[in-house]
N, C-alpha and C positions, 0 to 999 in steps of 0.2 A: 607312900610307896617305898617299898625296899628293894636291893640291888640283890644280887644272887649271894654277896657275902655277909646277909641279915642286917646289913644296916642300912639304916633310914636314906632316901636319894635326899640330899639338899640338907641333912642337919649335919649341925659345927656353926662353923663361919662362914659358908659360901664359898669358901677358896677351890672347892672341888671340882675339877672338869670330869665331863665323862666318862674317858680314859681312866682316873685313878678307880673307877670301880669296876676293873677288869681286871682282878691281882690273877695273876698266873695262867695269862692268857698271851703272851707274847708278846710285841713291842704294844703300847698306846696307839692311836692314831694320830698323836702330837708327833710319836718319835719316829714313826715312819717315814723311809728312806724318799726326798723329793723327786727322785726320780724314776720311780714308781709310774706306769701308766698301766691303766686297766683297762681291756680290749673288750671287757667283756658286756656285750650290750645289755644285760638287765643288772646293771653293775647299777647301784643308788648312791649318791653320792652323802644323803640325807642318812643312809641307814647306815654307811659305813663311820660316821662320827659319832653313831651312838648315842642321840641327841633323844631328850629326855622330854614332854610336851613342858615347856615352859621354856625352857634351856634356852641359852640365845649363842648354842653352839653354830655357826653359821656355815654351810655347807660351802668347801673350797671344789673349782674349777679342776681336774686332773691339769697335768703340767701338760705342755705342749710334745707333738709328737717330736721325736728325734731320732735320728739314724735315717731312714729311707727318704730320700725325697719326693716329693707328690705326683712326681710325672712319672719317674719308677714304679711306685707304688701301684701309678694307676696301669703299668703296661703289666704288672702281675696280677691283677687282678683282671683284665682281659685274659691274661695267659692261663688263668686258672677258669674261667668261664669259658674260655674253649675247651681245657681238660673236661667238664661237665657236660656240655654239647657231645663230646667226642664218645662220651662215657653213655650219655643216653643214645644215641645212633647204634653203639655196640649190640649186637648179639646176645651177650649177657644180658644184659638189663632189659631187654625183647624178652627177651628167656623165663628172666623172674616176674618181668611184670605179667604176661601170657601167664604164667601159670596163679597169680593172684587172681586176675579176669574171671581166668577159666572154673575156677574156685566160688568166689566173691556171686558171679554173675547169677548160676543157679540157684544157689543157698538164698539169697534175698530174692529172689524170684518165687521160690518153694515158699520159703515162709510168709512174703507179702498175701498168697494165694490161701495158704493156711490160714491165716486172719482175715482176709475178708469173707473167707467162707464158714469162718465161726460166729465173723458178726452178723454175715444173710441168715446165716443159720437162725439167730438167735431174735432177730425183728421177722425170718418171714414164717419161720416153722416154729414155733411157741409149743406145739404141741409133741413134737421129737425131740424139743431139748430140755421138757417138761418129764417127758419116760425117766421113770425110775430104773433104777438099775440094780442101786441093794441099797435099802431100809431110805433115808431120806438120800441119798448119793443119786445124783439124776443127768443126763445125758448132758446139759448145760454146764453142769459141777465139772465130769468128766473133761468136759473138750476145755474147761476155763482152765484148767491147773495142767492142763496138755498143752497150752500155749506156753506156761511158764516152766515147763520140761523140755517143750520144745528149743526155748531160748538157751537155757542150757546145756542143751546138745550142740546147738545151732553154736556155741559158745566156745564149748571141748573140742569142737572137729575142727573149726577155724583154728584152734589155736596148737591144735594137731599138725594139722596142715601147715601153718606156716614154718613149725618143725621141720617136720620131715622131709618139705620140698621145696621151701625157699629160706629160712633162714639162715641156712650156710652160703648157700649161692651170692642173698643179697648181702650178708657180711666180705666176701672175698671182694666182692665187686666197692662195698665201700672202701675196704683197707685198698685195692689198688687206685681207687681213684683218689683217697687223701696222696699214695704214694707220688700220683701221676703228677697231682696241684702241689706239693711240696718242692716237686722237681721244678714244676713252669714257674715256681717263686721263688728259686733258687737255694734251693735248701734249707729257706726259713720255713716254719711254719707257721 
């Protein structure tokens, strides 16, 4: 196996950890700072040492939390889960999700209706989706590759629509409600 700077993983002596085969990548993950903590939930502790199948790079524990204490911690995160209560009862978010509904509802309605009527179509009437139409192209062919036109319209307007009448809305409404939960945590974020 070779590293991305063509040389061999594991030949020399062995003295090599991981880290040295990251030249001009920034610190190693030896020399990174201990007080480093990573919040972030799909964060791998296995991938971040760069650990090679054999390797007996053994994955370290992030270091313990520090600064807020636990019973604070946890009165901001009630304080921000009422910001999101308070955010979903709003008008706005009534506003935008109503108009996904209103949207969403017919469209998968139309089109569920479009497909089973292609599939009765094509178990009970055999002899309508059998009509030709021009040279072998036959009323079956027709409606089969009109399902997969249909998806893509069904496709373009959805993504239209969330354009034009709700992705601004549901943007301002996120940016005030990160603004609302940064306030009920105190201006961390």
């Amino acid at each position: 196996m070779q590293s991305s700077n063509r040389r061999a993983l594991g030949s020399g002596d062995g003295s090599e950890s991981p880290g040295d085969h990251r030249q001009g990548h920034g610190l190693a993950f030896d020399e990174a700072p201990a007080d480093v903590r990573y919040d972030d939930p799909w964060y791998d502790a296995l991938a971040s040492a760069w650990a090679e199948a054999g390797a007996s790079a053994a994955p370290t524990a992030p270091p313990p939390a520090t600064g807020v204490p636990a019973a604070r911690r946890a009165h901001e995160d009630a304080a921000a889960a009422e910001v999101y209560l308070e955010v979903q009862r709003s008008e706005a978010f009534r506003e935008v999700r109503g108009r996904y509904r209103r949207f969403v509802a017919p469209a998968t309605a139309g089109f569920l209706l479009w497909y089973v009527a292609y599939v009765v179509a094509a178990t009970t009437a055999p002899g309508l989706m059998a009509r030709p139409v021009a040279g072998a192209v036959n009323v079956a062919l027709l409606a089969g590759l009109g399902q997969f036109l249909t998806t893509f319209l069904l496709t373009w307007a959805y993504s239209r629509h969330a354009r034009l009448r709700r992705d601004r809305a549901a943007l301002e409404l996120r940016w005030d409600t990160q603004e609302l939960t940064r306030g009920a945590r105190g201006g961390a974020s």
